[in-house]
C-alpha positions as CSV (number, residue, x, y, z in Angstrom):
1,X,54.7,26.0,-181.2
2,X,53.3,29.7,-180.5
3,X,51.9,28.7,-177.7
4,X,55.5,27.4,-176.6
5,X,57.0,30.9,-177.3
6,X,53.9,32.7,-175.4
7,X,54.6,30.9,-172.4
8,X,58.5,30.3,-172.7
9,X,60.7,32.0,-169.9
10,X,63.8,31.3,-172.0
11,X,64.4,35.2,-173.6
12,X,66.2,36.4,-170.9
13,X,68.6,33.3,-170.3
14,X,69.6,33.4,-174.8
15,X,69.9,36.7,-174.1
16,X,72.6,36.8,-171.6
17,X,74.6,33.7,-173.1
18,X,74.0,35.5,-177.2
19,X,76.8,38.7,-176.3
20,X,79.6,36.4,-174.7
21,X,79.8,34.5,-177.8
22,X,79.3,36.9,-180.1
23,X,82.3,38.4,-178.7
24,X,83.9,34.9,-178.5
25,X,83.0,35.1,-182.0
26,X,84.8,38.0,-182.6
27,X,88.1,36.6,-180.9
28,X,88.2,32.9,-181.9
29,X,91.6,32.8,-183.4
30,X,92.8,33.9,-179.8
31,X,90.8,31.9,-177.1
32,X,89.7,28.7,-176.2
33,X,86.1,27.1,-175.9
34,X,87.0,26.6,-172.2
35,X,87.7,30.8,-171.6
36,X,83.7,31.4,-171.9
37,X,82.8,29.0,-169.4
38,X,83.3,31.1,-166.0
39,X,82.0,34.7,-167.7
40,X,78.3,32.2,-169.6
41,X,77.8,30.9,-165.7
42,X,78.0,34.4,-163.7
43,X,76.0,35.7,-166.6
44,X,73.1,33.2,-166.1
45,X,73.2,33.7,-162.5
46,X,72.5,37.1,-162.8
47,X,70.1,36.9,-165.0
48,X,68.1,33.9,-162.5
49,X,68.6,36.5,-160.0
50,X,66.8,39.4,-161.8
51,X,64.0,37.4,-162.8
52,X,63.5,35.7,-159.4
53,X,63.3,39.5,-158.0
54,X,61.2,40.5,-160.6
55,X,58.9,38.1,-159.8
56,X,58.9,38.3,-156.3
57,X,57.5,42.1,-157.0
58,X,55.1,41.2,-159.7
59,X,54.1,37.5,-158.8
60,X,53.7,36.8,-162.8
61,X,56.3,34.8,-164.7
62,X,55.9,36.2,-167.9
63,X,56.1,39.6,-166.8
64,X,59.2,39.1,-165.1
65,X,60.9,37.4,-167.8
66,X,59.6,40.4,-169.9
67,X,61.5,42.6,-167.7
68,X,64.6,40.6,-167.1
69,X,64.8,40.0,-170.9
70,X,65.0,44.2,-171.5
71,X,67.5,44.2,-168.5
72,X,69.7,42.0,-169.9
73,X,69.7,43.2,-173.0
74,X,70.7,46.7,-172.3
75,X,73.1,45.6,-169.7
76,X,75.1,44.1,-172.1
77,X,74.4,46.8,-174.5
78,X,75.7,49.5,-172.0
79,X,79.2,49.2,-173.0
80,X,79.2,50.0,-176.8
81,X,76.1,52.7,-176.2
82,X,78.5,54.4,-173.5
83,X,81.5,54.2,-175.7
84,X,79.7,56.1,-178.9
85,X,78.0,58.5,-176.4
86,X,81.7,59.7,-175.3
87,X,82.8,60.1,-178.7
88,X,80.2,61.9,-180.1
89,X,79.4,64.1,-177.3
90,X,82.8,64.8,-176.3
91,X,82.5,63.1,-173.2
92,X,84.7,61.5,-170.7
93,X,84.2,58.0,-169.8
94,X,83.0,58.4,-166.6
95,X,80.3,60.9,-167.7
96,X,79.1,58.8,-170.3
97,X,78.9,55.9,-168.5
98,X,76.5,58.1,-166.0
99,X,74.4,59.7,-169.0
100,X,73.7,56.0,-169.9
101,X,73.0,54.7,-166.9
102,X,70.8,57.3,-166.1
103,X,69.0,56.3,-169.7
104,X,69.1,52.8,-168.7
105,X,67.4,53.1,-165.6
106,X,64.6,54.9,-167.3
107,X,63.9,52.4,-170.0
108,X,63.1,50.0,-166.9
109,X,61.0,52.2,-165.2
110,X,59.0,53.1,-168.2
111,X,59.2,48.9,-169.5
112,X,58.1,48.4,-166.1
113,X,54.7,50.4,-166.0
114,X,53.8,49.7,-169.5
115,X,53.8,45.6,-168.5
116,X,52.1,46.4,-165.5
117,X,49.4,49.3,-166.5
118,X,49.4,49.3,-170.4
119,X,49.8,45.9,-172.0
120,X,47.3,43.8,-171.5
121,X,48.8,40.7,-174.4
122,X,51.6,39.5,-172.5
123,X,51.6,35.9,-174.0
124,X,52.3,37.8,-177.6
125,X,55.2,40.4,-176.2
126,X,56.5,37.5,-174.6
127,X,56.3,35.7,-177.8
128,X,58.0,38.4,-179.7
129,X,61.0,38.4,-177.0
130,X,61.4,34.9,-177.2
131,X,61.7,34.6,-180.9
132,X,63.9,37.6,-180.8
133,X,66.4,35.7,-178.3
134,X,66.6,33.1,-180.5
135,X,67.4,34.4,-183.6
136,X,70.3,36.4,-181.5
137,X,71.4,33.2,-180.0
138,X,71.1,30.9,-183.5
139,X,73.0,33.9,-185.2
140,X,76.3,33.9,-183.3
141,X,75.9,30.5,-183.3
142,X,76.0,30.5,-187.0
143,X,78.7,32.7,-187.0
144,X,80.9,30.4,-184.6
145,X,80.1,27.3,-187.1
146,X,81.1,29.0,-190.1
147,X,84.4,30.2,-188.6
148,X,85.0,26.2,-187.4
149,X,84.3,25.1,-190.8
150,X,86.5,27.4,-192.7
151,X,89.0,27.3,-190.0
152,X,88.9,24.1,-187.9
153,X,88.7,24.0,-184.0
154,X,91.2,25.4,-181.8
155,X,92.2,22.4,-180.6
156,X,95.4,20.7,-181.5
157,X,95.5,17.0,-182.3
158,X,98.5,16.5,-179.8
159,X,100.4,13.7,-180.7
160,X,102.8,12.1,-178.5
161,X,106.6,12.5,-179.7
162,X,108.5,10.0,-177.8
163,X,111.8,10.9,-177.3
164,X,114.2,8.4,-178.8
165,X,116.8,6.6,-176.3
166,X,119.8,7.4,-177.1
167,X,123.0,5.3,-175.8
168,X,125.9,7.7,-176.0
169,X,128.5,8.3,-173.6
170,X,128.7,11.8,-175.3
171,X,127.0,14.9,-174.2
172,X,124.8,16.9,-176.1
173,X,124.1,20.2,-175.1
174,X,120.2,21.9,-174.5
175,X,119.3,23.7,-177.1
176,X,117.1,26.8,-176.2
177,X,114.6,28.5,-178.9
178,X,113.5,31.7,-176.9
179,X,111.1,33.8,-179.0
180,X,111.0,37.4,-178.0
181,X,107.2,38.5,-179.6
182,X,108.0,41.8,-181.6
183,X,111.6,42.3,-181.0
184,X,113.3,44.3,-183.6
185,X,116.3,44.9,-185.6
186,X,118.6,47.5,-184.1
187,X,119.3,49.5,-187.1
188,X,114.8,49.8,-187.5
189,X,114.8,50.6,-183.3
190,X,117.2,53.5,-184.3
191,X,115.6,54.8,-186.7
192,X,112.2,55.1,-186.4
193,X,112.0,54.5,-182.6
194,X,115.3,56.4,-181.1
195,X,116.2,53.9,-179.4
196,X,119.9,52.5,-179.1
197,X,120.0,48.9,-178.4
198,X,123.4,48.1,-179.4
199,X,124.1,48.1,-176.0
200,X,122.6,44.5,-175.7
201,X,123.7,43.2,-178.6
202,X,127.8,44.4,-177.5
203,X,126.5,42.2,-174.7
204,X,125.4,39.2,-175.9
205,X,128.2,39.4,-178.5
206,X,130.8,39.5,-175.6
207,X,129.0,36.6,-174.2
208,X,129.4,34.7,-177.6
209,X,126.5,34.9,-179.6
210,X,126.6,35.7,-183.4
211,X,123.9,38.5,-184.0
212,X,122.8,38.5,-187.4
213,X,122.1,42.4,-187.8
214,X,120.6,42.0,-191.0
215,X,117.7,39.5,-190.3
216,X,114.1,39.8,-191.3
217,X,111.2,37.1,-190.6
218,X,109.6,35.6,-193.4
219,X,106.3,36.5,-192.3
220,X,104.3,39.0,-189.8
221,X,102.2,37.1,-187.9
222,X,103.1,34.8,-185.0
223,X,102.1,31.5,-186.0
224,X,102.9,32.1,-189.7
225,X,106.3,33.0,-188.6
226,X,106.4,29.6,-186.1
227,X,104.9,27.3,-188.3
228,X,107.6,28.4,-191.1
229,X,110.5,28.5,-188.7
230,X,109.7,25.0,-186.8
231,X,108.8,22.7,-190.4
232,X,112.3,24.2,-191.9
233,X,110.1,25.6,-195.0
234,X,107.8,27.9,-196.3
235,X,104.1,28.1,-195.5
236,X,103.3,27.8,-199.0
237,X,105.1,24.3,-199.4
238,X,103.7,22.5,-196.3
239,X,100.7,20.6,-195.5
240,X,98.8,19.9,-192.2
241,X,97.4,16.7,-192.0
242,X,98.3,16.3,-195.6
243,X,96.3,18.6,-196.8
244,X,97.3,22.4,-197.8
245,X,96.8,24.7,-195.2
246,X,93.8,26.7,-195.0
247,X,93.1,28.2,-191.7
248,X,94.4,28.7,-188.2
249,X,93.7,25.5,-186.9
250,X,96.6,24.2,-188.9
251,X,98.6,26.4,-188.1
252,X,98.1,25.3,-184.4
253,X,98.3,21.2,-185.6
254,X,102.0,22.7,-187.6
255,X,103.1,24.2,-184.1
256,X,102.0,21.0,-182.3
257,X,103.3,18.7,-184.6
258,X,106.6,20.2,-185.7
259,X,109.1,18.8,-187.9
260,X,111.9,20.3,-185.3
261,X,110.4,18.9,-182.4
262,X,110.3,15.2,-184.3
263,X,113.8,14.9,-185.1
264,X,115.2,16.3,-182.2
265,X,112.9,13.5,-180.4
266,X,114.5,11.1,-182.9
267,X,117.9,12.3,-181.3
268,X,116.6,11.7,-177.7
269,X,115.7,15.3,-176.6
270,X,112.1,16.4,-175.0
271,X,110.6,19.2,-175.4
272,X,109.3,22.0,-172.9
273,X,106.9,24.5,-173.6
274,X,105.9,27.4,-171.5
275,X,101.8,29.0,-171.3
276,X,101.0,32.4,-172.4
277,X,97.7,34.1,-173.2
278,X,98.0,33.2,-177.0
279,X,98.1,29.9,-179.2
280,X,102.1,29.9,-180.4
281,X,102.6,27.3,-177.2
282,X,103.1,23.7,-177.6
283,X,100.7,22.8,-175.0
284,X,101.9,18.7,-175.7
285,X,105.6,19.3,-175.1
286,X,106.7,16.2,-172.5
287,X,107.0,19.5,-169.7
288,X,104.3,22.2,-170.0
289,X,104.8,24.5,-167.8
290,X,101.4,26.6,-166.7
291,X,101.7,28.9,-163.8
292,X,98.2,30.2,-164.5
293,X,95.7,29.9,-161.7
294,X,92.6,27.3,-162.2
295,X,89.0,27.3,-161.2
296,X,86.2,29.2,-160.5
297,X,88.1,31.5,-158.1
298,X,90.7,31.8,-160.5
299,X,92.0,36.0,-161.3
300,X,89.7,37.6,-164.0
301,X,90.8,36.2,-167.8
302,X,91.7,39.0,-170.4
303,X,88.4,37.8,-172.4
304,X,86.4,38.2,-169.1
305,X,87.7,41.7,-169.1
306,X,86.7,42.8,-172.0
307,X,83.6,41.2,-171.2
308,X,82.9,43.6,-168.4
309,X,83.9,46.4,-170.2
310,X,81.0,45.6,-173.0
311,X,78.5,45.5,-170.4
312,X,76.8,47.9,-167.2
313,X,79.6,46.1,-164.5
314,X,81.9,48.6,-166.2
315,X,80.8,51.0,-163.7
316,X,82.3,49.2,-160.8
317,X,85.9,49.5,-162.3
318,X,85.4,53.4,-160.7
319,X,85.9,51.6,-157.4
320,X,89.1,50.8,-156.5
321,X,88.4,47.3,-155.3
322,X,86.5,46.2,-158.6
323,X,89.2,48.2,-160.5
324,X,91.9,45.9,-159.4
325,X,90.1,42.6,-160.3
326,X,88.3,43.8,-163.3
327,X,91.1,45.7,-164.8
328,X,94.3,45.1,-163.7
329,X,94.3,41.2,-163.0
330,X,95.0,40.4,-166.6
331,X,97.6,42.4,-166.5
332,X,99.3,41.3,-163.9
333,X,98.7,37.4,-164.9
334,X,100.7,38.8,-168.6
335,X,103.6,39.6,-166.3
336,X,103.2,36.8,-163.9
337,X,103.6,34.7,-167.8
338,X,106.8,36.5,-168.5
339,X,108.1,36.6,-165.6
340,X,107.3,33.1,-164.8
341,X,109.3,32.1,-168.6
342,X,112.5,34.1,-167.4
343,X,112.6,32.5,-164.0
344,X,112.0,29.0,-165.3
345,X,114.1,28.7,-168.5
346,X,117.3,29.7,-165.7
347,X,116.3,26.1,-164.4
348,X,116.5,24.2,-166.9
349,X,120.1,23.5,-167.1
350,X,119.9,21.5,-163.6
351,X,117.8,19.1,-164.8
352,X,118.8,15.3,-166.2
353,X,118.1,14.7,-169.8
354,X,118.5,16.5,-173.2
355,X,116.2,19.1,-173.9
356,X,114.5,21.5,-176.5
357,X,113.6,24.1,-175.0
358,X,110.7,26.7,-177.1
359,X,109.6,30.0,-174.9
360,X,107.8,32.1,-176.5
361,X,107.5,35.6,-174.4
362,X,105.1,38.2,-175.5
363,X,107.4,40.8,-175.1
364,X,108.4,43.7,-176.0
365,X,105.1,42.9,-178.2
366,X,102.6,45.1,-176.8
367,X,100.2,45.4,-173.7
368,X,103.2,47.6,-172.2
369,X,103.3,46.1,-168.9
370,X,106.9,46.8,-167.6
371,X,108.8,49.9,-167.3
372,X,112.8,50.1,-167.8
373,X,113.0,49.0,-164.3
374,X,110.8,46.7,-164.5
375,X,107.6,48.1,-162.5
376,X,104.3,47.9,-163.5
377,X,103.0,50.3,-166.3
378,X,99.2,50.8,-164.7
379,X,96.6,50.9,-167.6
380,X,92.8,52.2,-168.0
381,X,91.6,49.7,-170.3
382,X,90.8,46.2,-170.4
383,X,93.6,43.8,-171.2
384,X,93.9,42.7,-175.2
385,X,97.3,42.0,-177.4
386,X,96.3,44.2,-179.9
387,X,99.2,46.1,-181.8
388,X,99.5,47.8,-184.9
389,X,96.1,49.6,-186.2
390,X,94.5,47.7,-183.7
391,X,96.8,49.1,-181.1
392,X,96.2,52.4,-182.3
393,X,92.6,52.8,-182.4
394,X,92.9,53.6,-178.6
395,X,96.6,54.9,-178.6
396,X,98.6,57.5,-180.1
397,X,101.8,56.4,-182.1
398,X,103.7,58.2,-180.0
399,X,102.8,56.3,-177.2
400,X,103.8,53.1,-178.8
401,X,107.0,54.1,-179.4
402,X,107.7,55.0,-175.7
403,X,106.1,52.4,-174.2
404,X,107.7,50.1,-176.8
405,X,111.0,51.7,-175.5
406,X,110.4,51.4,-171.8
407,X,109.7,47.4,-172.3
408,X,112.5,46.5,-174.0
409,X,114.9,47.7,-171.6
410,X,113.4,45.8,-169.1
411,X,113.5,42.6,-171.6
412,X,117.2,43.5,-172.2
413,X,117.7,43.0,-168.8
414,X,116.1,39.8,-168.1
415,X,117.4,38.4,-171.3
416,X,120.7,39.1,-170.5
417,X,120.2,37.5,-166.7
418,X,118.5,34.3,-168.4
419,X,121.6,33.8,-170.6
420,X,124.0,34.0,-167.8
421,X,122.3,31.9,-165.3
422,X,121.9,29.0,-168.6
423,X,125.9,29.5,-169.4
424,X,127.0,29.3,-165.9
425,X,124.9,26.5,-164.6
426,X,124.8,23.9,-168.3
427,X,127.6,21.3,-168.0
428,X,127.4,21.3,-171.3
429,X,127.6,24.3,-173.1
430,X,123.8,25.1,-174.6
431,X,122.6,25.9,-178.1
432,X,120.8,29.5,-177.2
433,X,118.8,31.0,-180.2
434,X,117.4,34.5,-179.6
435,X,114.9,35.9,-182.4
436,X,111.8,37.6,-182.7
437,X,109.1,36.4,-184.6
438,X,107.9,39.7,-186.3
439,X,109.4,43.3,-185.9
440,X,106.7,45.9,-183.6
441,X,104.2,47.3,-185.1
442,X,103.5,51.2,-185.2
443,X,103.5,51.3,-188.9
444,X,101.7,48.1,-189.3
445,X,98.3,47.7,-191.1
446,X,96.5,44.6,-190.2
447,X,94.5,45.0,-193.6
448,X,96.9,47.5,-196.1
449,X,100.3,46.6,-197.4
450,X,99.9,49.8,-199.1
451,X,99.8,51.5,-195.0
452,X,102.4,49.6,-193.7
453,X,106.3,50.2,-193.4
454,X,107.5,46.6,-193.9
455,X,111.3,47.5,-192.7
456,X,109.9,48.1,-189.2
457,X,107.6,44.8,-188.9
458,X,110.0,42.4,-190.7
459,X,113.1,43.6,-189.2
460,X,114.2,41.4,-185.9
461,X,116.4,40.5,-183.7
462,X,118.2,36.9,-184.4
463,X,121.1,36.0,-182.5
464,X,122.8,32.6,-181.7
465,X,125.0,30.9,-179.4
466,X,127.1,27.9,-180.5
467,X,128.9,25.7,-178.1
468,X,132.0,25.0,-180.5
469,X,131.5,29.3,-181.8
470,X,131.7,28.1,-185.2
471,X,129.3,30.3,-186.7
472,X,130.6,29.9,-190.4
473,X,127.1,28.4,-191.9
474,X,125.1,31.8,-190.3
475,X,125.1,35.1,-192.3
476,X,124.1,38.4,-191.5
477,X,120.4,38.1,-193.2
478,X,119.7,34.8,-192.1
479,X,116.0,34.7,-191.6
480,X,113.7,32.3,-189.8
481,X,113.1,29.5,-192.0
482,X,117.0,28.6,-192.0
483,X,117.4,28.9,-188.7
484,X,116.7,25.3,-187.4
485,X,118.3,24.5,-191.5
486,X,121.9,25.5,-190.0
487,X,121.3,24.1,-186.5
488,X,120.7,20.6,-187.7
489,X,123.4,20.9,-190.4
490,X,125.9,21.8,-188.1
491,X,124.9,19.4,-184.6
492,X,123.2,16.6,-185.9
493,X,124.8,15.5,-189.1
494,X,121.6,17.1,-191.2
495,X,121.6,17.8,-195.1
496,X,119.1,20.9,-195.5
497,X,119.9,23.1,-198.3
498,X,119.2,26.6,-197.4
499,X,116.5,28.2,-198.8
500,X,116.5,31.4,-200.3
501,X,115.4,33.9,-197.9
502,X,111.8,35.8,-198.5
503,X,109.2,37.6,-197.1
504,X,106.0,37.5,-197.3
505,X,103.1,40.2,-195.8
506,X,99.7,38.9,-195.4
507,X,96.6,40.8,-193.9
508,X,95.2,39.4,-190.4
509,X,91.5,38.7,-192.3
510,X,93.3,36.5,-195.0
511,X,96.4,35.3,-193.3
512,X,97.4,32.8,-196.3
513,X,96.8,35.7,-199.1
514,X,100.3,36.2,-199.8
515,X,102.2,39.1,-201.1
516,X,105.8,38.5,-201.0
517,X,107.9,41.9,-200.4
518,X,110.9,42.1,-202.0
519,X,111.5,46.0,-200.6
520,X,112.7,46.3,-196.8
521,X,114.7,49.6,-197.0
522,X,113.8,52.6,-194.4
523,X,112.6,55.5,-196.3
């Protein structure tokens, strides 16, 4: 066995693979096994190209792997070391990233002559790198399993839901469930973000809709919030699989495997789903609609992103060309996503059949991507959808509000477009429910109740169009959970009591550690 780690090569090939899952590790509840597959293949390339040079300048194996292994390792290094050298020296990116470099390149030069003029034991340095890589590698790997094990794969048993075949020579209109990631109430936008939008609500109220302008969700987290809203009940009453939920994976089988989706199948509609960057999609609605682009040649991923920023590439995002693709691209596929929703879900109403539509849209919900006209906001840092404290470990408050401003303006507008386009063009008039899942964040703590503001992250918007405008079961603080309650009630003959409404904050670490809030005033 020693002799197997004296002569082993393998050090510098762990050692590239060990960062991309550790930081796969770190985002699990957000990505899929399939999103590390490009970034783990350039990464091994470079590495086979390093230590292929290396040995074509000093003709031993061993050597070379020795110096590929130290390469690699401070390669991917490069990005954290760069970031504390900034902070604590007051530095701006650029320099830092220069300082470190200039460090980096003489730890090779000095790894380089010691291999080659001072150690003479190879076989045992070698040794020590190769165990070294290993533990690395069976560490992250650890920390993957026990995140599977307490949480279950990402992968959602997707089962079927046949739509029934209904004989009828009555129509029944589309129903639309468009989910607007982070929207808030008006009276919360006023006050804590200046921002009038009664504007939009005058307008979808002259178009119809019943805006409940006291609503809250039940909870503050995405899939909480769907899970609850789509199984007509609260989290703490259902089960996954029959069992009581645990972890995130059932929240994805919840989403999947709705209680909504089932009995409006029973009642002949399909479903259609739309792709974003996060898990709150039903990816095995009868139409999925992906416009993201496939393959190896495919536009850099937000995880690849921040996968360059971690390591030495983050130097080439100074040049304009590598700037664009490492950078921007993720940016530009979050808008292609909402722009592709808007364009498709004014579509729909041409098509033959009954439909349930679900689009979630991660907006206003931070990255801040659009201005009030629309354009692109440019940004400096790789792409994530981190908001609250997260957000604001690399923002100023201040700047979410503004950019939080800017966006839904530009949401207003397609919103509004998206509505007409459905009225004018369904032969039967739709059901249309607008409603965030969660209120924005700038007084959010992911981990402190305590540090939060729960007016401003449980108030939303949550406004409805009915065909017949009887809106006599709705009330002003509807929330969530008896939203599809009233719907079924009221169109399909349904006999849900409505549940009392409640809301309940949970940190991001321990999403099913409940504390139900029973204060939602403004200071």
């Amino acid at each position: 066995m020693i002799r197997f780690f004296e002569r082993g090569l393998f050090a510098p090939f762990l050692l590239s693979i060990q960062p991309i899952l550790h930081l796969f590790s770190i985002n699990l509840t957000e990505l899929n096994v399939s999103e590390i597959v490009r970034s783990s293949l350039i990464s091994l390339l470079l590495v086979s190209l390093v230590l292929g040079t290396m040995y074509l300048v000093l003709r031993d194996w061993r050597k070379a792997s020795l110096v590929a292994s130290l390469f690699i390792f401070l390669f991917f290094l490069f990005g954290d070391v760069s970031v504390w050298t900034s902070e604590a020296f007051g530095l701006g990116p650029a320099r830092a990233d220069v300082l470190v470099l200039a460090v980096v390149a003489g730890c090779m030069l000095t790894w380089i002559w010691l291999i080659t003029r001072r150690i003479k034991n190879i076989a045992a340095v070698n040794l020590y790198f190769n165990l070294l890589a290993v533990l690395f590698f069976i560490g992250s790997g650890i920390q993957i399993s026990r995140y599977i094990l307490e949480n279950g794969l990402a992968f959602p048993v997707r089962q079927s839901v046949q739509a029934a075949v209904i004989e009828s020579t009555e129509s029944r209109p589309d129903i639309y469930y468009i989910v607007l990631d982070g929207y808030g109430r008006q009276d919360i936008l006023q006050a804590l973000y200046e921002f009038d939008n009664s504007a939009f609500l005058e307008g979808l109220a002259d178009r119809g809709f019943y805006v409940a302008d006291e609503s809250s969700s039940n909870y503050i987290q995405t899939m909480l919030s769907l899970g609850s809203t789509f199984n007509l009940d609260y989290l703490q009453s259902l089960q996954a699989d029959g069992a009581k939920l645990e972890n995130r994976g059932n929240l994805i089988d919840l989403l999947e495997n709705n209680n909504v989706r089932a009995i409006l199948a029973q009642n002949g509609y399909q479903l259609i789903s739309f792709h974003n960057e996060y898990k709150a999609t039903i990816s095995s609605a009868e139409i999925y609609y992906n416009d993201s682009a496939r393959g190896i040649a495919s536009p850099v991923s937000a995880f690849e992103s921040i996968v360059v920023d971690h390591t030495m590439a983050r130097v080439l995002s100074y040049l304009p060309v590598f700037r664009r693709a490492l950078i921007e691209m993720p940016y530009d596929t979050h808008r292609d996503h909402i722009l592709f929703a808007f364009s498709r879900l004014q579509e729909v109403p041409a098509m033959d059949g009954s439909y349930f539509v679900y689009a979630h849209i991660i907006a206003p919900h931070p990255p801040f991507v659009f201005d009030e006209g629309g354009d692109v906001v440019p940004h400096d840092e790789p792409f994530t959808l981190n908001d609250a404290n997260y957000y604001m470990r690399e923002h100023s408050q201040k700047s979410y509000f503004a950019g939080y401003r800017r966006q839904i303006q530009y949401v207003n507008t397609r919103v509004l477009e998206t509505v007409d386009a459905i009225l004018a063009h369904s032969q039967t008039p739709p059901i249309i429910i607008l409603q965030g899942d969660h209120g924005p964040g700038a007084y959010l703590h992911w981990g402190s109740l305590e540090d939060t503001l729960p007016a401003e992250r449980f108030g939303i918007l949550n406004a409805y169009y009915f065909p017949d405008q009887d809106y006599s079961l709705l009330y002003p603080g509807i929330s969530p959970v008896n939203t599809f309650r009233v719907l079924l009630n009221q169109y399909f003959d349904g006999n849900y009591a409505l549940l009392p409404d409640r809301y309940y904050y949970s940190s991001w670490s321990f999403p099913f550690d409940f504390i139900e809030v029973t204060d939602l005033s403004l200071p």
